[in-house]
PDB file of N, CA, C and O in Angstrom:
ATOM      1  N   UNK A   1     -48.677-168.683-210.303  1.00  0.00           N
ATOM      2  CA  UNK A   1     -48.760-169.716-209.291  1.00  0.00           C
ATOM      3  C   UNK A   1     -47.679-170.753-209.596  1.00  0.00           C
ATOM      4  O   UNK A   1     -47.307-170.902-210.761  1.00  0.00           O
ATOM      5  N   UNK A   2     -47.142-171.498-208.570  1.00  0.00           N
ATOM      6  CA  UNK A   2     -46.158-172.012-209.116  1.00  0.00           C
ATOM      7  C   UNK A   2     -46.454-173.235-209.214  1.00  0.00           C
ATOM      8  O   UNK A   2     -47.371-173.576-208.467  1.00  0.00           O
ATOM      9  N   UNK A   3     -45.742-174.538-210.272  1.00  0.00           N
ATOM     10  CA  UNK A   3     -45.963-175.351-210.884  1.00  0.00           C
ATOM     11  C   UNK A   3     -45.635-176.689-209.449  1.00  0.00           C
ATOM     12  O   UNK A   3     -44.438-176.833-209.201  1.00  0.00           O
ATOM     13  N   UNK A   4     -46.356-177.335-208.827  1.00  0.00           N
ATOM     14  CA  UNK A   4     -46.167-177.844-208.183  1.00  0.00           C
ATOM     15  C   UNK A   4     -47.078-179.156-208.124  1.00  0.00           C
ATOM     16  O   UNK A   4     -48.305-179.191-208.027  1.00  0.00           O
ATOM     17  N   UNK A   5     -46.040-180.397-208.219  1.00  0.00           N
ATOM     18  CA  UNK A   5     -46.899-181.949-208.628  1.00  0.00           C
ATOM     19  C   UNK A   5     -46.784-182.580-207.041  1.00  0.00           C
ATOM     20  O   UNK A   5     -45.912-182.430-206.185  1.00  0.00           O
ATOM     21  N   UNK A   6     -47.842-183.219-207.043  1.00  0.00           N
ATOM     22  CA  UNK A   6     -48.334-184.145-206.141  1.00  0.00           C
ATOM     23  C   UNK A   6     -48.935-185.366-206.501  1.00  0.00           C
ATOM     24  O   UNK A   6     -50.084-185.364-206.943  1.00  0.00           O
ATOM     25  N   UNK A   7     -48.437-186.176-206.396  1.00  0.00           N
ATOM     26  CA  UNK A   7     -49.640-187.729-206.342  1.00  0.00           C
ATOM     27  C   UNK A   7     -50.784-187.972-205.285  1.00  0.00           C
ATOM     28  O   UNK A   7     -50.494-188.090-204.094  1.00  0.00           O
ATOM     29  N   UNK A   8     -51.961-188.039-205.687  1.00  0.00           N
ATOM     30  CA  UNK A   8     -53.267-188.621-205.293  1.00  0.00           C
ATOM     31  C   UNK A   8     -53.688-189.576-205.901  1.00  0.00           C
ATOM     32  O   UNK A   8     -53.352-189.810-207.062  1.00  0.00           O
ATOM     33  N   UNK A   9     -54.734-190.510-205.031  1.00  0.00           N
ATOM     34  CA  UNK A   9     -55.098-191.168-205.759  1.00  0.00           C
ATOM     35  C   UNK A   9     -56.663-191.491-206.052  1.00  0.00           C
ATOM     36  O   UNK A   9     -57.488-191.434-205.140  1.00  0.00           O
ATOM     37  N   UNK A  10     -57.007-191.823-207.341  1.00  0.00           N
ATOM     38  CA  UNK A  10     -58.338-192.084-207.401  1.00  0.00           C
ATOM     39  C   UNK A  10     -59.106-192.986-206.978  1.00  0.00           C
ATOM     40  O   UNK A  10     -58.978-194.129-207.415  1.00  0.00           O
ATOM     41  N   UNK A  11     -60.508-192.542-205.612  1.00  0.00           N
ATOM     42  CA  UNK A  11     -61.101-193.778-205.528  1.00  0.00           C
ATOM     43  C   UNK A  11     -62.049-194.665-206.108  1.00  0.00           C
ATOM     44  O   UNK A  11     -62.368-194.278-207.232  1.00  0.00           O
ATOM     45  N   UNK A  12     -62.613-195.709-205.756  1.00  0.00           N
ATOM     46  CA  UNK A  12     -63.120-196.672-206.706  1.00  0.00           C
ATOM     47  C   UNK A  12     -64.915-196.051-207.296  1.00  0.00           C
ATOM     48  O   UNK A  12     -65.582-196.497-208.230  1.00  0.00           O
ATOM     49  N   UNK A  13     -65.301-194.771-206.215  1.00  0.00           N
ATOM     50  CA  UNK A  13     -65.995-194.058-207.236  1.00  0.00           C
ATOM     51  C   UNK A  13     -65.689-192.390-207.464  1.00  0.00           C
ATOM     52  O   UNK A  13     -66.178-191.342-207.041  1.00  0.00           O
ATOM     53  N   UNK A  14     -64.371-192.856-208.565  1.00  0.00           N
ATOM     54  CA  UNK A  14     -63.773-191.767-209.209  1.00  0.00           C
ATOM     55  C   UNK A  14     -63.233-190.591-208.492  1.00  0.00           C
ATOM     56  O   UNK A  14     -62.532-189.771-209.085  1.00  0.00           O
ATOM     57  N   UNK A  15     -63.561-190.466-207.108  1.00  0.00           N
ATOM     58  CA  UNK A  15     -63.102-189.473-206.543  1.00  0.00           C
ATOM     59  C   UNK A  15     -61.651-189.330-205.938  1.00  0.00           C
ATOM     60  O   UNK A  15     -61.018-190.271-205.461  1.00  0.00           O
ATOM     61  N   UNK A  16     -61.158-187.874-206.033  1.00  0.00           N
ATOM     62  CA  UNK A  16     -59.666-187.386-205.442  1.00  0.00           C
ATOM     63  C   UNK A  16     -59.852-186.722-204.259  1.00  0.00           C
ATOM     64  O   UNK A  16     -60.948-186.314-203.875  1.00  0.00           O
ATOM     65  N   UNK A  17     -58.623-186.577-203.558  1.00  0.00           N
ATOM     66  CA  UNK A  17     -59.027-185.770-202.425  1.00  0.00           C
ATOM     67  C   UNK A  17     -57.652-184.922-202.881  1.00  0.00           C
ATOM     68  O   UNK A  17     -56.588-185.417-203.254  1.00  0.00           O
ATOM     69  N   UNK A  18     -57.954-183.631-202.756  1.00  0.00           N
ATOM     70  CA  UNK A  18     -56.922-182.312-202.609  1.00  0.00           C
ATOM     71  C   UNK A  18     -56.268-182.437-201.527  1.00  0.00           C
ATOM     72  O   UNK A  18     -56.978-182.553-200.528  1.00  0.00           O
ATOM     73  N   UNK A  19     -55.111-182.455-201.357  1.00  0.00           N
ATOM     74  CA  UNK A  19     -54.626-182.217-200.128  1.00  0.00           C
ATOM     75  C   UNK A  19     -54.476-180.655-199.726  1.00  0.00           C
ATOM     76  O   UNK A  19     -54.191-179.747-200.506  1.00  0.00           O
ATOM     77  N   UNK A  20     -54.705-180.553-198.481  1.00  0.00           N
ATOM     78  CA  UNK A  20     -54.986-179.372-197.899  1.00  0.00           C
ATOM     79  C   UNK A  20     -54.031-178.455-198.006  1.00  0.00           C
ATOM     80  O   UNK A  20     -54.601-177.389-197.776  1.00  0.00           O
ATOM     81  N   UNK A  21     -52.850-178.240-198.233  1.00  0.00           N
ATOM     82  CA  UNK A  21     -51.714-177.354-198.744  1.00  0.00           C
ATOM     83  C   UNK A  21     -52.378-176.612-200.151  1.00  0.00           C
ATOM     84  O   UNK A  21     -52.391-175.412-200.428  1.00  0.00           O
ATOM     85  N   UNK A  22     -52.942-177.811-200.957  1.00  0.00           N
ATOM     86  CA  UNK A  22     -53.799-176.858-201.909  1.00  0.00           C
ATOM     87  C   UNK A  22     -54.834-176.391-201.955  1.00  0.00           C
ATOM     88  O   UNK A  22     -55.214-175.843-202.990  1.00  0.00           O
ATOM     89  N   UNK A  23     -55.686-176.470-200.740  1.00  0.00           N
ATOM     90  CA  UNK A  23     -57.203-176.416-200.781  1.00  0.00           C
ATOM     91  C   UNK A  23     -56.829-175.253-199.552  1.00  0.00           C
ATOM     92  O   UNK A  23     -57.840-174.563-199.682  1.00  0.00           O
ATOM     93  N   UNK A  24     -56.105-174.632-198.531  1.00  0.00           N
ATOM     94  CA  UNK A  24     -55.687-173.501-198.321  1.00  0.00           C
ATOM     95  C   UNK A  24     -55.268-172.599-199.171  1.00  0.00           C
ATOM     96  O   UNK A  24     -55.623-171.422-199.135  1.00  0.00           O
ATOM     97  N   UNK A  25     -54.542-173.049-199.932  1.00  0.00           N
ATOM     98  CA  UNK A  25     -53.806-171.986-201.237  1.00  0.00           C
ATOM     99  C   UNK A  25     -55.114-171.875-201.913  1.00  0.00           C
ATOM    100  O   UNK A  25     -55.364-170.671-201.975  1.00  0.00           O
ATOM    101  N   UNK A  26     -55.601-172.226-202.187  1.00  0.00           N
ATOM    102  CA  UNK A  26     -57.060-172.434-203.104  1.00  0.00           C
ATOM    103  C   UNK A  26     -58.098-171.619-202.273  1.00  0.00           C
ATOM    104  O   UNK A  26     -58.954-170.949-202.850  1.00  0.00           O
ATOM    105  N   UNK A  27     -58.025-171.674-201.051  1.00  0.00           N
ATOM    106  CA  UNK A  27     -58.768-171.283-200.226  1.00  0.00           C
ATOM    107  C   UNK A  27     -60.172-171.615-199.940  1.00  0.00           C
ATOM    108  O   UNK A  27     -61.154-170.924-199.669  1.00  0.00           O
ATOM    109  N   UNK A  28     -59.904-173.343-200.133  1.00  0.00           N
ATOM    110  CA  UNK A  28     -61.267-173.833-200.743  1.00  0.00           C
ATOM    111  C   UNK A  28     -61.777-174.691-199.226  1.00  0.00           C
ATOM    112  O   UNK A  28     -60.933-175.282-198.552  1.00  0.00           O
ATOM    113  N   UNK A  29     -63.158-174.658-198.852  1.00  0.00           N
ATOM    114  CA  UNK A  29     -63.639-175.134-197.619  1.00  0.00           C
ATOM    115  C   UNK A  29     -64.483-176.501-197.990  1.00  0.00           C
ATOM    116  O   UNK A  29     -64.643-176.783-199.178  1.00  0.00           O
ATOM    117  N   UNK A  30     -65.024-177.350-196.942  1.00  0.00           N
ATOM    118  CA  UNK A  30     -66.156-178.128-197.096  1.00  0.00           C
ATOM    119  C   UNK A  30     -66.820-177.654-197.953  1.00  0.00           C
ATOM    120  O   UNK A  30     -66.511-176.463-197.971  1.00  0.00           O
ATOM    121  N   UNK A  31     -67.784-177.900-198.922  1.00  0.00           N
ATOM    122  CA  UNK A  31     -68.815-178.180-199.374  1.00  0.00           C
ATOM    123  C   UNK A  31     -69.030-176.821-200.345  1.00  0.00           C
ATOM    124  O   UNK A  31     -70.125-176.334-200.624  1.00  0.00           O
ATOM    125  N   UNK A  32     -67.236-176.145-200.955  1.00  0.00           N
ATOM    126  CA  UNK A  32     -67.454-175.431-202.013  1.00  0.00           C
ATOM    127  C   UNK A  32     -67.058-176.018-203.292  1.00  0.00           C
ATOM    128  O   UNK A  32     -66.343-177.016-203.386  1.00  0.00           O
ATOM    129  N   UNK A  33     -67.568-175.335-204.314  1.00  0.00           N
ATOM    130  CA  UNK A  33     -67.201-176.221-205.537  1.00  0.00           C
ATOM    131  C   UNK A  33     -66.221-175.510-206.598  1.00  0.00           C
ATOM    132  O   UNK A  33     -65.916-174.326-206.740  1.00  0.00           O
ATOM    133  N   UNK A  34     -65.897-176.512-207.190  1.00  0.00           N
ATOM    134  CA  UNK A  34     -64.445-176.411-207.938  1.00  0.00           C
ATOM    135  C   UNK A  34     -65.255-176.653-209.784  1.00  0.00           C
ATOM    136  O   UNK A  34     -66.404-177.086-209.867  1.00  0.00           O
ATOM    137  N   UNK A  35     -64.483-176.316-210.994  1.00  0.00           N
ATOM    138  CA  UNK A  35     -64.371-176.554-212.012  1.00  0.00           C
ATOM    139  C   UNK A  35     -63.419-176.981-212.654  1.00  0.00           C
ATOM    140  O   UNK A  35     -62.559-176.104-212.585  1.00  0.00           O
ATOM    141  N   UNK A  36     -63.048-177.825-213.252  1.00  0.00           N
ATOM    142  CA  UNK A  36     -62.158-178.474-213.835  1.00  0.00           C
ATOM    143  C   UNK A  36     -61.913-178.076-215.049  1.00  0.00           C
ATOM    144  O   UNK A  36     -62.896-178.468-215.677  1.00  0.00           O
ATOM    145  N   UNK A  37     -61.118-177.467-215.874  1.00  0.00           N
ATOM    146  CA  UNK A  37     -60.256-177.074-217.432  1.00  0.00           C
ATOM    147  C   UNK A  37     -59.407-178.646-217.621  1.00  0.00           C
ATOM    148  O   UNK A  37     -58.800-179.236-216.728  1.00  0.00           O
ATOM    149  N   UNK A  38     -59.568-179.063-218.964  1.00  0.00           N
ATOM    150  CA  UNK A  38     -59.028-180.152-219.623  1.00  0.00           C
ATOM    151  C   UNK A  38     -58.001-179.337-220.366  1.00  0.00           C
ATOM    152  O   UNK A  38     -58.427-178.763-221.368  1.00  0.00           O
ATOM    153  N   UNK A  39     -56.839-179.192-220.092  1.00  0.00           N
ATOM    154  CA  UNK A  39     -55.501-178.585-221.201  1.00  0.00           C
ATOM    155  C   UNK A  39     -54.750-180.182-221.538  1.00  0.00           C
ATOM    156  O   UNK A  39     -54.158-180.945-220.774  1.00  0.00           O
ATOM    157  N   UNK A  40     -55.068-180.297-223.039  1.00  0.00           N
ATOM    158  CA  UNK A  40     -53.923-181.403-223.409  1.00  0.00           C
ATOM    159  C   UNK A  40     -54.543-182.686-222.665  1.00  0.00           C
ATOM    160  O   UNK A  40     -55.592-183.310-222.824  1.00  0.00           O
ATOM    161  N   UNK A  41     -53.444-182.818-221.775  1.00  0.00           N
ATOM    162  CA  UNK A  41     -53.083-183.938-221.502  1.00  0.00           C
ATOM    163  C   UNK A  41     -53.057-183.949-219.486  1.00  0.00           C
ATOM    164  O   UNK A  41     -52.587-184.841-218.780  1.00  0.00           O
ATOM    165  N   UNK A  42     -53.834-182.437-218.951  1.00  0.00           N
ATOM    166  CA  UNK A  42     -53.745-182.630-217.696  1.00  0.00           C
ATOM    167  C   UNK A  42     -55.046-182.003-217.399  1.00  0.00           C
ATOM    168  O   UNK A  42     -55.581-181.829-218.494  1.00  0.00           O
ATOM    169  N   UNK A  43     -55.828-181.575-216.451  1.00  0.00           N
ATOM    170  CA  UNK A  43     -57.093-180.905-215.458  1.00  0.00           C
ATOM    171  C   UNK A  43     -56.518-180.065-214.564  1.00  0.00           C
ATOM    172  O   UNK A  43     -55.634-180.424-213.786  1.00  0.00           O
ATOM    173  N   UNK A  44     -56.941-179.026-214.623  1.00  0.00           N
ATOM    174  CA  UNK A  44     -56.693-177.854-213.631  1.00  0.00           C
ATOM    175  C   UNK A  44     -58.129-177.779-213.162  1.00  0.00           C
ATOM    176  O   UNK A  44     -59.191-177.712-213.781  1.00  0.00           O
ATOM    177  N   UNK A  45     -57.725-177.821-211.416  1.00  0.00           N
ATOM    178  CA  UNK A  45     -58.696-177.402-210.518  1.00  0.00           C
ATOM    179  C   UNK A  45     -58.851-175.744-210.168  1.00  0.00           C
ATOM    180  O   UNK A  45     -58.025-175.037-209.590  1.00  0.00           O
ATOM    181  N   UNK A  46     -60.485-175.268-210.831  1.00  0.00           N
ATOM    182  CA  UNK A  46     -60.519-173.655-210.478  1.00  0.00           C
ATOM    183  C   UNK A  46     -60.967-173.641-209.592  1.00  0.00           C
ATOM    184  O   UNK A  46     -61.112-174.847-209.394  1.00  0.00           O
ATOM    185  N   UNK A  47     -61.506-172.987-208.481  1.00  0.00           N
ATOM    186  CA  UNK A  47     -62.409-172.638-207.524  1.00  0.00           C
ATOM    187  C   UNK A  47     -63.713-172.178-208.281  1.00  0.00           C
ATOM    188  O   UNK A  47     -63.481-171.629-209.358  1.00  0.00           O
ATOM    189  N   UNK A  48     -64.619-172.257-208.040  1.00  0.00           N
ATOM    190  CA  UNK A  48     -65.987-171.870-208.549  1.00  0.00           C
ATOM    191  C   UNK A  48     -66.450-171.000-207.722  1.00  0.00           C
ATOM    192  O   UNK A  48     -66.734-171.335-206.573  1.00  0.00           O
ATOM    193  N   UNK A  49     -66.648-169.374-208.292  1.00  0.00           N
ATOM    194  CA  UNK A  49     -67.105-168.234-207.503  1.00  0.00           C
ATOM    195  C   UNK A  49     -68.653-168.150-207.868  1.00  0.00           C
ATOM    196  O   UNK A  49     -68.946-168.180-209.064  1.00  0.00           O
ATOM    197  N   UNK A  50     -69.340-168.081-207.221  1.00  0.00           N
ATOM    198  CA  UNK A  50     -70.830-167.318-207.971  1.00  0.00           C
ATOM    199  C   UNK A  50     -71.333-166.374-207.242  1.00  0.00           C
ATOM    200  O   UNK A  50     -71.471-166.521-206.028  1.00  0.00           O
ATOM    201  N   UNK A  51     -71.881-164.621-208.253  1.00  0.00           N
ATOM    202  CA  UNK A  51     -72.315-164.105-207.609  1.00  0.00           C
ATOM    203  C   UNK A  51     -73.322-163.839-206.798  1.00  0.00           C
ATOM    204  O   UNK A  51     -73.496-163.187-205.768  1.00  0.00           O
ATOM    205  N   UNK A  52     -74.111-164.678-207.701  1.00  0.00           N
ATOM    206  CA  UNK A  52     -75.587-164.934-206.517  1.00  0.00           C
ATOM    207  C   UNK A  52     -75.224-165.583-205.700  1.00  0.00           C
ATOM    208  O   UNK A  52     -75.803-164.897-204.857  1.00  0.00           O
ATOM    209  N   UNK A  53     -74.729-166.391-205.074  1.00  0.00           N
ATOM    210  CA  UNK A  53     -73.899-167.105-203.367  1.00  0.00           C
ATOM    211  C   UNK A  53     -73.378-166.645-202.932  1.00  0.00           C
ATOM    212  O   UNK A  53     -73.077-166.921-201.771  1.00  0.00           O
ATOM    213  N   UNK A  54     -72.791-165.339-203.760  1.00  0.00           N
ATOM    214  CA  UNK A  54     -71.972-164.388-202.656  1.00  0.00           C
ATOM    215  C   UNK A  54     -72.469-162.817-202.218  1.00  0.00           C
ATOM    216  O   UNK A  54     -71.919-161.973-201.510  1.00  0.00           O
ATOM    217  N   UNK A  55     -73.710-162.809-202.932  1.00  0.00           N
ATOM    218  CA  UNK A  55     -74.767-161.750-202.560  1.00  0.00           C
ATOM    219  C   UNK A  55     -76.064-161.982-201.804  1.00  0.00           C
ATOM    220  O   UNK A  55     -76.865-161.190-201.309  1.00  0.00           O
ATOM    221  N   UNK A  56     -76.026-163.398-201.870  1.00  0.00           N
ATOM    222  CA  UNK A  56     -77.143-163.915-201.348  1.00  0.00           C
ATOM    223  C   UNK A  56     -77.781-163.595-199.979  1.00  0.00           C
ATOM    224  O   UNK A  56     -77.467-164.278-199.004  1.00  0.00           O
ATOM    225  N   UNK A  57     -78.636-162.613-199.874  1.00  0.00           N
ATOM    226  CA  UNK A  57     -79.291-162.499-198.498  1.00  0.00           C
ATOM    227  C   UNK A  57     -78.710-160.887-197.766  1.00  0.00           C
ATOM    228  O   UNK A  57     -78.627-160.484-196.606  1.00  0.00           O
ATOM    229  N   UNK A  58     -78.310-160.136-199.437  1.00  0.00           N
ATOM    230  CA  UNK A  58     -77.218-158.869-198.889  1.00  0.00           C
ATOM    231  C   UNK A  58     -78.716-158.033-198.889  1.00  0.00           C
ATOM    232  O   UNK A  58     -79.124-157.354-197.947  1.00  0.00           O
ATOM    233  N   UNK A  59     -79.478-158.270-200.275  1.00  0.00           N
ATOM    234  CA  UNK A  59     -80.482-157.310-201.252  1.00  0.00           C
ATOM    235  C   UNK A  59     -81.422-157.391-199.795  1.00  0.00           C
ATOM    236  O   UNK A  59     -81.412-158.486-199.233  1.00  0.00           O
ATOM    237  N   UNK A  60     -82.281-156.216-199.125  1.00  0.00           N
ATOM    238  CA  UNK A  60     -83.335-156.744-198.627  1.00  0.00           C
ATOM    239  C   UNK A  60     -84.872-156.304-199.489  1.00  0.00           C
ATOM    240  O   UNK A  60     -84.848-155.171-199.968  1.00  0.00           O
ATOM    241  N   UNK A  61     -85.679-156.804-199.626  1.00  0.00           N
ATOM    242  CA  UNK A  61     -86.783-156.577-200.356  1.00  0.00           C
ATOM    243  C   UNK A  61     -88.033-155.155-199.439  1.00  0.00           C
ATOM    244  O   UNK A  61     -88.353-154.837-198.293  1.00  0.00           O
ATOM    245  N   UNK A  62     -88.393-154.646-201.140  1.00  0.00           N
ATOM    246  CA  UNK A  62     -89.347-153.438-200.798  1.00  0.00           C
ATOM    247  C   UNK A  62     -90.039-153.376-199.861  1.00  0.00           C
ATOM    248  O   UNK A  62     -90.026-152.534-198.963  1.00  0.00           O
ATOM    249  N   UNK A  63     -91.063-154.757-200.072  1.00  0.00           N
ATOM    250  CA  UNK A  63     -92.090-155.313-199.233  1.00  0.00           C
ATOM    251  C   UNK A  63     -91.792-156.436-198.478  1.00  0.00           C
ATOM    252  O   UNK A  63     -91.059-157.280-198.993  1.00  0.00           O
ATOM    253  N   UNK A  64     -92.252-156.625-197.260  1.00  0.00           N
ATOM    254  CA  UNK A  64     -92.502-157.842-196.755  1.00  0.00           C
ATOM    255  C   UNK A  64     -92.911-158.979-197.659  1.00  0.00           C
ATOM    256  O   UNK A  64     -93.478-158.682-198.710  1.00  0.00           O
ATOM    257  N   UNK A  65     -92.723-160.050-197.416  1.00  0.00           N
ATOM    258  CA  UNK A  65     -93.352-161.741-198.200  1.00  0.00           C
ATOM    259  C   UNK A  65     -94.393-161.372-197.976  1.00  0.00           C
ATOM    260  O   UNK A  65     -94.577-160.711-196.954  1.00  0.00           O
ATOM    261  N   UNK A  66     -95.408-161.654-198.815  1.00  0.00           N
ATOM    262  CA  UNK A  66     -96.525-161.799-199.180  1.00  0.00           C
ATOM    263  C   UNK A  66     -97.571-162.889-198.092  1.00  0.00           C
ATOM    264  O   UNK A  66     -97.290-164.083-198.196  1.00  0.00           O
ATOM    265  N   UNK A  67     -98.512-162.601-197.275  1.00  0.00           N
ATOM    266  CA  UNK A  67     -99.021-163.808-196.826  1.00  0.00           C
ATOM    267  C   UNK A  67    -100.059-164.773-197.682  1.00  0.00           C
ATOM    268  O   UNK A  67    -101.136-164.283-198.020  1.00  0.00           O
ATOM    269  N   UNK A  68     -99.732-166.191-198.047  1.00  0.00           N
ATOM    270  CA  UNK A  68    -100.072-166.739-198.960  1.00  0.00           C
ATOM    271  C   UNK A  68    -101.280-167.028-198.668  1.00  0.00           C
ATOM    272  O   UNK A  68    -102.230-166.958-199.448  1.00  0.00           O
ATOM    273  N   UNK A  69    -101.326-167.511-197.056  1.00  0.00           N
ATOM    274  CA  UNK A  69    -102.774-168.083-196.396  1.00  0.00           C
ATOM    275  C   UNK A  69    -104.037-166.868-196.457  1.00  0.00           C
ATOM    276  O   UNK A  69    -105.197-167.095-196.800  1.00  0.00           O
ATOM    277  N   UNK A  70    -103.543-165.687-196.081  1.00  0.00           N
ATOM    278  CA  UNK A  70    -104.384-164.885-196.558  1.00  0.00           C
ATOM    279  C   UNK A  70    -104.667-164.503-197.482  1.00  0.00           C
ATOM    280  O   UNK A  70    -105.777-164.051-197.764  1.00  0.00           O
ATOM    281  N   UNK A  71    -103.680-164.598-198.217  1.00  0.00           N
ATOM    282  CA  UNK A  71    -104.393-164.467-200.323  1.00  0.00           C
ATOM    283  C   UNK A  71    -105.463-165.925-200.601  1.00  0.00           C
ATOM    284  O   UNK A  71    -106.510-165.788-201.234  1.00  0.00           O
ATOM    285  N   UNK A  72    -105.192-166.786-200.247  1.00  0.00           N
ATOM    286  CA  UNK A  72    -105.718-168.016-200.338  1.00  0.00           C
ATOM    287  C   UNK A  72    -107.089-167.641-199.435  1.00  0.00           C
ATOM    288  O   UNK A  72    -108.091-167.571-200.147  1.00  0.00           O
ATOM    289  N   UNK A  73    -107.264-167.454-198.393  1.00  0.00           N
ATOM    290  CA  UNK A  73    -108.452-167.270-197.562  1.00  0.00           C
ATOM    291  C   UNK A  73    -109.801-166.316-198.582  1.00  0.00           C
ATOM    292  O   UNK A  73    -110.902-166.581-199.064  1.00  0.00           O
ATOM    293  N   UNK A  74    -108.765-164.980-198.492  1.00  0.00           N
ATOM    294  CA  UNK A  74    -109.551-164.228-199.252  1.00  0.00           C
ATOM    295  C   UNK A  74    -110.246-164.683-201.099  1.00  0.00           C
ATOM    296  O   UNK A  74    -111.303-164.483-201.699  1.00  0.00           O
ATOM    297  N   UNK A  75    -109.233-165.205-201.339  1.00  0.00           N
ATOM    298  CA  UNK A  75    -109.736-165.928-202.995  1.00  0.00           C
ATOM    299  C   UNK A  75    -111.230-166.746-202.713  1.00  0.00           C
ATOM    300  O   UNK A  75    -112.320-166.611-203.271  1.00  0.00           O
ATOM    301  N   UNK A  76    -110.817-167.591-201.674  1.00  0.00           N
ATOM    302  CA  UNK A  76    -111.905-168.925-201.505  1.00  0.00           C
ATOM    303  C   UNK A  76    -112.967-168.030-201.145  1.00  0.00           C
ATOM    304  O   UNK A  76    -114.098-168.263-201.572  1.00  0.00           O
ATOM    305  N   UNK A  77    -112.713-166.887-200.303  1.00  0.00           N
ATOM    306  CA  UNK A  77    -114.110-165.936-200.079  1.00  0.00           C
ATOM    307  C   UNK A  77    -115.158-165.836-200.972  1.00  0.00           C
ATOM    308  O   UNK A  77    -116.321-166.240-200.970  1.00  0.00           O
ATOM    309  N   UNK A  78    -114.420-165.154-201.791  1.00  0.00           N
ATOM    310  CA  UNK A  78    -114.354-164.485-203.358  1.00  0.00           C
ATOM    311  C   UNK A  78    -115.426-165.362-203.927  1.00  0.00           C
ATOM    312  O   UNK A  78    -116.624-165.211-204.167  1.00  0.00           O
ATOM    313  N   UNK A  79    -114.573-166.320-204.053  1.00  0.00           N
ATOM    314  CA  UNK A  79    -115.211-167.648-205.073  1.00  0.00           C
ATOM    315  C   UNK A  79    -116.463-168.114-204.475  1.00  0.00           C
ATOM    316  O   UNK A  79    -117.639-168.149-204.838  1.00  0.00           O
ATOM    317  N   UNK A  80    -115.781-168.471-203.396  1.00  0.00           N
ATOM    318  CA  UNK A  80    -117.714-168.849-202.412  1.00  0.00           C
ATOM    319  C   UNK A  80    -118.389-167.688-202.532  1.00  0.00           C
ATOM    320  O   UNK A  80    -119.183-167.867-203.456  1.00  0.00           O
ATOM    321  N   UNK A  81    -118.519-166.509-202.071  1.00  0.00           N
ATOM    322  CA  UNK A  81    -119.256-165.432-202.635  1.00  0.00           C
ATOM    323  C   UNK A  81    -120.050-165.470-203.894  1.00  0.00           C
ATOM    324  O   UNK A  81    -121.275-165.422-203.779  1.00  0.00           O
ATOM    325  N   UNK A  82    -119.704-165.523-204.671  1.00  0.00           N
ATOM    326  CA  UNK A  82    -120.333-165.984-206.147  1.00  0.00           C
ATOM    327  C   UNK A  82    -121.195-166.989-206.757  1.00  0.00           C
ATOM    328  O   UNK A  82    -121.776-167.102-207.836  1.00  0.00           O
ATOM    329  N   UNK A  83    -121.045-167.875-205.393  1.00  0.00           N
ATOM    330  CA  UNK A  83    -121.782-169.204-205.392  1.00  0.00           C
ATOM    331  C   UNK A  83    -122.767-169.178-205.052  1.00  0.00           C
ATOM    332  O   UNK A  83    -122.870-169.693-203.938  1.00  0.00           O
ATOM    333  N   UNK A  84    -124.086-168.643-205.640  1.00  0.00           N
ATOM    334  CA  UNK A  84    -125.420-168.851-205.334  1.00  0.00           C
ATOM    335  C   UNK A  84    -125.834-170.503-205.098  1.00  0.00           C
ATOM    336  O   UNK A  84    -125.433-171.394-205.847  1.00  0.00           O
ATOM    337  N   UNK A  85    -126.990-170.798-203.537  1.00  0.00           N
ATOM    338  CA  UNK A  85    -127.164-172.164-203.329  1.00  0.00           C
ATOM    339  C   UNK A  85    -128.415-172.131-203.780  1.00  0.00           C
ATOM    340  O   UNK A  85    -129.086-173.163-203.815  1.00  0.00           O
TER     341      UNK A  85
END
């Protein structure tokens, strides 16, 4: 990648803004996240990949979700059942 400086500046709570020449090259959108490397005396901005965010919602499951209200219904049955008055 080639070595290329820009001035930004920091605001008064600590934040930079990328300018978009690098956040295309970066290929970076709203509301993805970045990691920062400390070398020396400068910060390199990585892109932050994760595979669970990028598989997320691929897997579909064996079974259907579970219905909770009816596990819950049936328990309280259960339990009241047992309850001699």
């Amino acid at each position: 990648m080639p070595k290329i400086i820009e001035k930004t500046t920091v605001t008064s709570k600590g934040q930079i803004t990328i300018p978009k020449k690098y956040r295309d090259m970066l290929k970076l959108k709203s509301k993805d996240t970045v990691t920062f490397r400390i070398k020396q005396d400068s910060i390199e901005v990585i892109p932050f990949t994760s595979n669970i965010a990028k598989y997320f919602g691929k897997v579909k499951p064996k079974e259907k979700p579970e219905e909770f209200k009816k596990i819950r219904n049936e328990f309280e049955e259960t339990v009241a059942g047992g309850i001699k008055k």
